[in-house]
C-alpha positions in Angstrom: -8.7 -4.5 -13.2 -8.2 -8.0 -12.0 -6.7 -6.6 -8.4 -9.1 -4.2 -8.1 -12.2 -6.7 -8.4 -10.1 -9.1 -5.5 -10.2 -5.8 -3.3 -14.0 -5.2 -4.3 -15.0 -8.8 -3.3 -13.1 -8.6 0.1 -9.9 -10.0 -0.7 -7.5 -9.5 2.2 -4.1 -10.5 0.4 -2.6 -9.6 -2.4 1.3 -9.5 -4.0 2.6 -7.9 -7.8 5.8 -7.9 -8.8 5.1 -5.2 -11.4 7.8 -4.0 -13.8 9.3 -0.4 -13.5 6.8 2.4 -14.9 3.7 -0.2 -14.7 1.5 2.6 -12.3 1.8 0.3 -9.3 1.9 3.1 -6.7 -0.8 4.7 -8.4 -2.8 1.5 -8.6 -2.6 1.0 -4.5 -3.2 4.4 -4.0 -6.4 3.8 -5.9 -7.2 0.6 -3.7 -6.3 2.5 -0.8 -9.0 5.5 -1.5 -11.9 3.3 -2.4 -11.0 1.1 0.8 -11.1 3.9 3.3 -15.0 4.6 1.8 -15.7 1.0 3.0 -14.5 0.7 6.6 -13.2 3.7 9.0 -9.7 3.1 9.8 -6.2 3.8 9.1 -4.4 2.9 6.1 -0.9 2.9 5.9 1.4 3.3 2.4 4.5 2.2 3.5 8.1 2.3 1.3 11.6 1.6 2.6 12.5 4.7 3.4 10.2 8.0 4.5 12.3 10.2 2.3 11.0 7.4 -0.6 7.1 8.3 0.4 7.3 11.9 0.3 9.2 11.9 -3.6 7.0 9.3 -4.9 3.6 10.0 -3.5 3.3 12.9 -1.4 5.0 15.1 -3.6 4.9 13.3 -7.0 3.0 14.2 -9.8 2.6 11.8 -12.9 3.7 11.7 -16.8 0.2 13.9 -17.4 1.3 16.4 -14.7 -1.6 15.2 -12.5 -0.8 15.0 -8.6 -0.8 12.0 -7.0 -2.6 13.1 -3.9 -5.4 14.6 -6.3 -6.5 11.1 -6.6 -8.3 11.9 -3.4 -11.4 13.4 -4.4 -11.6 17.2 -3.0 -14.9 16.5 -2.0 -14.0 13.7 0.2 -10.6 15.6 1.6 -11.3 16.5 5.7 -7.8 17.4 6.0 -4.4 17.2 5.2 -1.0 17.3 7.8 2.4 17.7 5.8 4.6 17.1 8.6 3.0 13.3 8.8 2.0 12.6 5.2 -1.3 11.9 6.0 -4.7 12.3 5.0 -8.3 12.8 7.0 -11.0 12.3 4.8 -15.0 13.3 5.9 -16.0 9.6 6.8 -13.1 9.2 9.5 -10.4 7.3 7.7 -6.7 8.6 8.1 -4.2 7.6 4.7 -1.0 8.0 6.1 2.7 7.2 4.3 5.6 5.7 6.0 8.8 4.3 5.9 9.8 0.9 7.2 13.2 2.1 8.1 11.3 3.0 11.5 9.0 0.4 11.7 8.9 -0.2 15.5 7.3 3.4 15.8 4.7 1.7 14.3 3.7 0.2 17.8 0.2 0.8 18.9 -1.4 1.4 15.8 -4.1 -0.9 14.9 -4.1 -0.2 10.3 -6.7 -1.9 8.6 -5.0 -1.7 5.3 -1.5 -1.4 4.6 0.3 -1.3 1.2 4.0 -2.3 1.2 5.4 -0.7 -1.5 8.8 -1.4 -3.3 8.4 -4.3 -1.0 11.7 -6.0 -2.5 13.3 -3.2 -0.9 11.8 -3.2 2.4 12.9 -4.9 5.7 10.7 -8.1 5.7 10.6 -7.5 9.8 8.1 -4.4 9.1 5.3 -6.8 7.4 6.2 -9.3 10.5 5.7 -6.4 12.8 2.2 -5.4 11.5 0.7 -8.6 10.9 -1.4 -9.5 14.2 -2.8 -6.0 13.9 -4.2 -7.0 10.6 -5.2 -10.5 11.3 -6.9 -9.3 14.9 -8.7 -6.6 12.9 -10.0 -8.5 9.8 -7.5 -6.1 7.9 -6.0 -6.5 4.2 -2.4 -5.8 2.7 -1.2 -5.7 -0.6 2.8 -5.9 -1.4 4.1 -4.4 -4.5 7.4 -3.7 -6.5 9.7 -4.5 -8.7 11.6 -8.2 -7.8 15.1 -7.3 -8.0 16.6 -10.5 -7.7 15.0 -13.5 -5.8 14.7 -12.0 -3.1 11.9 -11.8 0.1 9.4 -10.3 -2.3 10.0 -12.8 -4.8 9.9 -15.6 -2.7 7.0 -14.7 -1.0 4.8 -14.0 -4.1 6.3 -17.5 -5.4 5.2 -19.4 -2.2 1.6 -17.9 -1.9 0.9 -18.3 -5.8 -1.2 -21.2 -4.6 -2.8 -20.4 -2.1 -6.9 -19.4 -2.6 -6.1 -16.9 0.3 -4.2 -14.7 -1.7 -4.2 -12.9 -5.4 -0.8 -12.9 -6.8 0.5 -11.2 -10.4 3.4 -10.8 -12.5 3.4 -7.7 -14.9 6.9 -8.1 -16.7 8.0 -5.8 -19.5 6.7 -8.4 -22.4 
């Protein structure tokens, strides 16, 4: 609840090392949705790998047997291109998931959100890569996962802790 009042109020940066099963995925993917309603725009899901985004969110279904992608209320659903994992919905805002592997296709785009997910995992260069769109654009990103180690993710998340600019959490198994 917490992160999704920062992303109500118009916070732009966020970080939660979250431990395995926590719902993190699910809890972007929620951000995501209700961030696309504000401001027309592309949003970006990222994971390390493509072959990552399609298992866990294009094609995953949770513990309930509930679709990930039915998160997207039908209502709002324009449509919906396989091939590119992505997402139209009625207002103009495109949800589209990725892998970092490939950032440097990335160039031109212009995201006004982008979720970094398994972040630990990911090639720091892909956040580097994307940032002047975001700052240019008044855009917001949110890095989550799992710290495995203390690594990028965890230093990062350890660095920003005080800073006002950001909203940083640690969800551990306790």
């Amino acid at each position: 609840v917490p992160i999704l009042q920062y992303f109500r109020t118009g916070g732009k940066r966020a970080a939660s090392a979250q431990h395995r099963r926590a719902g993190k995925s699910k809890l972007a993917l929620n951000v995501t949705i209700a961030k696309m309603l504000e401001r027309v725009g592309l949003y970006l899901h990222t994971f390390p790998i493509a072959a990552q985004a399609r298992k866990i969110l294009w094609d995953g279904i949770d513990r309930d047997g509930n679709r990930f992608l039915d998160h997207f209320p039908p209502s709002l659903v324009a449509w919906t291109n396989e091939t590119e994992m992505q997402v139209g919905i009625r207002c103009g805002s495109i949800w589209q998931l990725w892998g970092t592997d490939y950032y440097d296709r990335l160039v031109g785009t212009n995201p006004v959100g982008v979720v970094y997910d398994e972040y630990a995992l990911q090639d720091p260069r892909a956040r580097q890569f994307l940032q002047p769109a975001l700052r240019e654009n008044g855009g917001w990103e949110f890095l989550i996962g799992t710290y495995r180690g203390r690594n990028h993710f965890y230093k990062l998340l350890q660095s920003v802790k005080s800073n006002p600019e950001w909203y940083t959490s640690e969800l551990t198994v306790n």
